[in-house]
C-alpha positions as semicolon CSV with decimal commas, in nm:
position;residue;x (nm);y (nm);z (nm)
1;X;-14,370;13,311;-14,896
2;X;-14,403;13,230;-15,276
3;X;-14,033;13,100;-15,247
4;X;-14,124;12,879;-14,985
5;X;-14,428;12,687;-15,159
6;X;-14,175;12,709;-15,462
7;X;-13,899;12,485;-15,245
8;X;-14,196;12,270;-15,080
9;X;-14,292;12,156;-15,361
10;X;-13,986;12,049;-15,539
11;X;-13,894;11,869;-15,250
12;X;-14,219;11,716;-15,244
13;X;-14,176;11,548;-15,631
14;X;-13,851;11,447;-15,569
15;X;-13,933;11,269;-15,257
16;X;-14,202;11,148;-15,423
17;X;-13,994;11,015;-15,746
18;X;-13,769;10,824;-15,448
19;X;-14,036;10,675;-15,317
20;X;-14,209;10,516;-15,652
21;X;-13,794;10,370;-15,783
22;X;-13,798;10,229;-15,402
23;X;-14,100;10,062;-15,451
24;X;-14,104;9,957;-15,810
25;X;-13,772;9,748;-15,682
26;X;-13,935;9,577;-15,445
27;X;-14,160;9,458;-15,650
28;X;-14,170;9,039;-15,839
29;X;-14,216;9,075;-16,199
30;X;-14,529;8,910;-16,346
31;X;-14,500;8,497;-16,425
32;X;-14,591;8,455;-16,796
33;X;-14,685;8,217;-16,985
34;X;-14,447;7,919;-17,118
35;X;-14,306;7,979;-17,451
36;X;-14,383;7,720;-17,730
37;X;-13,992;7,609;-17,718
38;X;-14,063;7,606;-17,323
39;X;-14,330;7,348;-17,371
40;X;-14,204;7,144;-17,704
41;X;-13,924;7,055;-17,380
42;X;-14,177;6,853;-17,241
43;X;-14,282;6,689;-17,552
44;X;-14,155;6,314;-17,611
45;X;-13,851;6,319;-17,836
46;X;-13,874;5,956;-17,937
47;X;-13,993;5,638;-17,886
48;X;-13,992;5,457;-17,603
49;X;-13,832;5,122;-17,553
50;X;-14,168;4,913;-17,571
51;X;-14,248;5,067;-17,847
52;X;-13,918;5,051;-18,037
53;X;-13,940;4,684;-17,943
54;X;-14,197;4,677;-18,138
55;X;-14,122;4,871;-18,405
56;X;-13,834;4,557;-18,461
57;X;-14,061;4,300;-18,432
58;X;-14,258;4,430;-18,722
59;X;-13,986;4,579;-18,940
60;X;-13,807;4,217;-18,916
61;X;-14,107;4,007;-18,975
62;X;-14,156;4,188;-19,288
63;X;-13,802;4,156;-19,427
64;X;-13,764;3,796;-19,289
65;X;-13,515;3,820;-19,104
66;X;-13,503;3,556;-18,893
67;X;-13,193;3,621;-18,643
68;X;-13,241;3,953;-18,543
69;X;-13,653;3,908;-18,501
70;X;-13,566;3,620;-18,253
71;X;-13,307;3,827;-18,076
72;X;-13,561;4,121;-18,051
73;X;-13,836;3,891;-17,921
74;X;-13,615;3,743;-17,639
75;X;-13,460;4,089;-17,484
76;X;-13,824;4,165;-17,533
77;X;-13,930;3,971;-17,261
78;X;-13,623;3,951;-17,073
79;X;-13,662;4,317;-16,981
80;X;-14,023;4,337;-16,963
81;X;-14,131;4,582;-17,218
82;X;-14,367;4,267;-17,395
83;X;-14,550;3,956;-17,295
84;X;-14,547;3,623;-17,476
85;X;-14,865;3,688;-17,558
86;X;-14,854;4,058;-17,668
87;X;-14,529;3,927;-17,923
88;X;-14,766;3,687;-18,032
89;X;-15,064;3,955;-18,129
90;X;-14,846;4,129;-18,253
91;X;-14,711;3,890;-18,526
92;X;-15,052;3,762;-18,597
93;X;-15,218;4,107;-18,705
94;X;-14,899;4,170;-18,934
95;X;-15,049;3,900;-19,234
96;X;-15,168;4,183;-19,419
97;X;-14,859;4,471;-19,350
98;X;-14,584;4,192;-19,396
99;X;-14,748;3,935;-19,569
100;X;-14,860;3,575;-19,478
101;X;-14,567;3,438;-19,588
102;X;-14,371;3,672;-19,385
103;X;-14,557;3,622;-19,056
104;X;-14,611;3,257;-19,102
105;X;-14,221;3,240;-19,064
106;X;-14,208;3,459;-18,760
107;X;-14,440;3,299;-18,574
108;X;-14,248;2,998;-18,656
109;X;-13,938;3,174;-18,513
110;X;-14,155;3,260;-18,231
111;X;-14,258;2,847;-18,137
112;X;-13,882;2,760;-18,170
113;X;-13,793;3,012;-17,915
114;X;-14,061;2,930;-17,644
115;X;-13,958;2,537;-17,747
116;X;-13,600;2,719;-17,648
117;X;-13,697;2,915;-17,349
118;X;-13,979;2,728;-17,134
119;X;-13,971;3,086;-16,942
120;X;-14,094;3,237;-17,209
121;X;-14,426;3,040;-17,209
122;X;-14,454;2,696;-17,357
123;X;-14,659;2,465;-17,204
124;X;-14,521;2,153;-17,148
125;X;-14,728;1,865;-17,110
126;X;-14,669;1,534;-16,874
127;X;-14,561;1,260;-17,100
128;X;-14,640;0,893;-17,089
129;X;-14,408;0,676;-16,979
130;X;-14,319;0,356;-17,173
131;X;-14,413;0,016;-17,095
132;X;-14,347;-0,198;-17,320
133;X;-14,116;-0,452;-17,127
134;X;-14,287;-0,449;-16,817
135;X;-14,630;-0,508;-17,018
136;X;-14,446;-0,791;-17,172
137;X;-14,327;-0,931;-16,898
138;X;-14,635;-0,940;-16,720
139;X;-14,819;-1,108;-16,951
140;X;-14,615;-1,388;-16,915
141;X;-14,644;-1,450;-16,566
142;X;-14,290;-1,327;-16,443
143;X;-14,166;-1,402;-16,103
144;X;-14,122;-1,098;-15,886
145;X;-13,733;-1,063;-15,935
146;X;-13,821;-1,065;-16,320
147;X;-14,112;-0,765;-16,255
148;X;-13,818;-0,575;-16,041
149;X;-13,551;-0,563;-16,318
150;X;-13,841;-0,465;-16,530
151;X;-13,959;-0,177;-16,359
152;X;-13,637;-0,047;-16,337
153;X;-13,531;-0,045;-16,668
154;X;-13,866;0,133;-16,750
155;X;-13,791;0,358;-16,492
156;X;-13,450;0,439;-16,739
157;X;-13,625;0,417;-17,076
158;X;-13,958;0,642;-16,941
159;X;-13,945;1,038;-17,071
160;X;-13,903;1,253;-16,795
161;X;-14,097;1,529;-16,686
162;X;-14,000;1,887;-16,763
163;X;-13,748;1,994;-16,467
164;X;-13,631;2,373;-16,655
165;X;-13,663;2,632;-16,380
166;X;-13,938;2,886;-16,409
167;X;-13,857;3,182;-16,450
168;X;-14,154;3,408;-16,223
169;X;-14,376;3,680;-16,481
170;X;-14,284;4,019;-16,367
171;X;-14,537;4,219;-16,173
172;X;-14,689;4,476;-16,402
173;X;-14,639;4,197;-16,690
174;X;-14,865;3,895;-16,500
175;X;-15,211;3,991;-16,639
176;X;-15,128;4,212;-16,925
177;X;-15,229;4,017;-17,256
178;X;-15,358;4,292;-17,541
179;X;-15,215;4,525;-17,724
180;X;-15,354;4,860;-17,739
181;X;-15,491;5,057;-18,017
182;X;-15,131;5,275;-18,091
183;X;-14,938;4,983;-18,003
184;X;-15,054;4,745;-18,345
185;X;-15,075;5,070;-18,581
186;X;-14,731;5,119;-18,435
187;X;-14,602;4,768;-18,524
188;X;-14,811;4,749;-18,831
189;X;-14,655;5,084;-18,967
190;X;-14,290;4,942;-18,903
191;X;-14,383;4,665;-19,138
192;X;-14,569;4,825;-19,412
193;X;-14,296;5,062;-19,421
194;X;-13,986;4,775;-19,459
195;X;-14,204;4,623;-19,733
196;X;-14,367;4,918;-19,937
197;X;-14,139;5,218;-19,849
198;X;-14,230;5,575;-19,774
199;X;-14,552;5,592;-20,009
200;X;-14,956;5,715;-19,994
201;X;-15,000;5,374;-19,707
202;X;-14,705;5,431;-19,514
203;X;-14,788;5,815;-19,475
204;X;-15,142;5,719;-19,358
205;X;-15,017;5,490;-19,144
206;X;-14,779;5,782;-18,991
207;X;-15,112;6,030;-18,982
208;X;-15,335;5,727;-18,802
209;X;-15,015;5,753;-18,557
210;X;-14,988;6,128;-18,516
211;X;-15,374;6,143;-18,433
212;X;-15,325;5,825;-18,172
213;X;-15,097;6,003;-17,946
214;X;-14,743;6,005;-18,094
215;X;-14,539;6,368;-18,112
216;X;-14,391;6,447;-18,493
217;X;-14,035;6,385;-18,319
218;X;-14,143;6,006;-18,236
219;X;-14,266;5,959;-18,578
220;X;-13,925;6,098;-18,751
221;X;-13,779;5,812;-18,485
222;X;-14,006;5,571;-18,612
223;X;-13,881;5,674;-18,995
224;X;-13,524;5,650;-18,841
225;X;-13,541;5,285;-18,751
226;X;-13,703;5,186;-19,031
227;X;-13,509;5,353;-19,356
């Protein structure tokens, strides 16, 4: 009798140990938690392409260069990452990061490309026509033949009116105007930097970035285009 409890039980615990592998296979391990590499994934890894836009636009106002700032400006607005207006607030608030000097010239830049491209903005006013021969002609009691030849050679010598074909804004670009709070430390940064270098303003500039939104990777992008 003592031999059969004896055999009962073994067979018992190693049933038993059968039954716990079985179900510990059938079991889903745990989800954890996203590593910190897991999540830095997700993080931006540089700057996107409004902002590296502007990023140009204030590096080459401050070093005056001319030719690639009016380059930058056009593909700008060609591809929709800036408004006329947001290139132009964004040149104006650079007097102090790239000097007046500096941003007096861009803006200059800036007029002779809207002058360029009437898509990009410039208004365009209705001139008035000449009249000096048919005035003169007039007053000196002209016969009708006379007033005909008259008219049309104002007609010839008269400035036309503007006949460039518009160019329709974008959707998403028709009503945006302003520049938002990272976007002009962003292009202000990219200027200081160009003219001062990596010193004590720059490096605020970069901290006043880091605590507006932008990832350490998007600053070392931002230090990347500039030096």
């Amino acid at each position: 009798m003592k031999k059969v409890l004896t055999l009962t039980l073994a067979v018992a615990i190693v049933a038993g140990g059968y039954m716990s592998e079985a179900n510990g296979a059938g079991e889903q391990p745990s989800k954890q938690a996203p590593s910190i590499s897991e999540i830095n994934i997700y993080t931006p890894k540089e700057l996107n392409a409004r902002q590296k836009d502007l990023v140009d636009i204030g590096r080459y106002t401050a070093s005056g260069d001319q030719g690639a700032l009016k380059s930058t400006i056009a593909s700008a607005i060609e591809r929709g990452t800036l408004t006329p207006q947001e290139v132009s607030i964004a040149i104006r608030q650079l007097y102090s990061a790239a000097g007046l000097k500096q941003m007096n010239e861009a803006l200059s830049t800036f007029n002779q490309l809207r002058e360029e491209r009437p898509e990009f903005g410039a208004d365009y006013e209705k001139m008035v026509p000449k009249q000096t021969g048919l005035s003169a002609l007039l007053g000196n009691g002209t016969n009708g033949a006379a007033l005909a030849k008259a008219k049309n050679e104002d007609a010839k010598e008269a400035v036309q009116y503007n006949t460039f074909r518009m160019k329709k804004p974008k959707p998403q670009n028709r009503n945006r105007s302003r520049l938002g709070k990272l976007d002009r430390e962003l292009v202000a940064a990219a200027a200081l930097g160009t003219r001062v270098g990596k010193n004590n303003l720059f490096a605020a500039s970069e901290k006043s970035l880091s605590e507006l939104g932008l990832s350490k990777y998007q600053i070392e992008n931002l230090e990347t285009l500039i030096f």
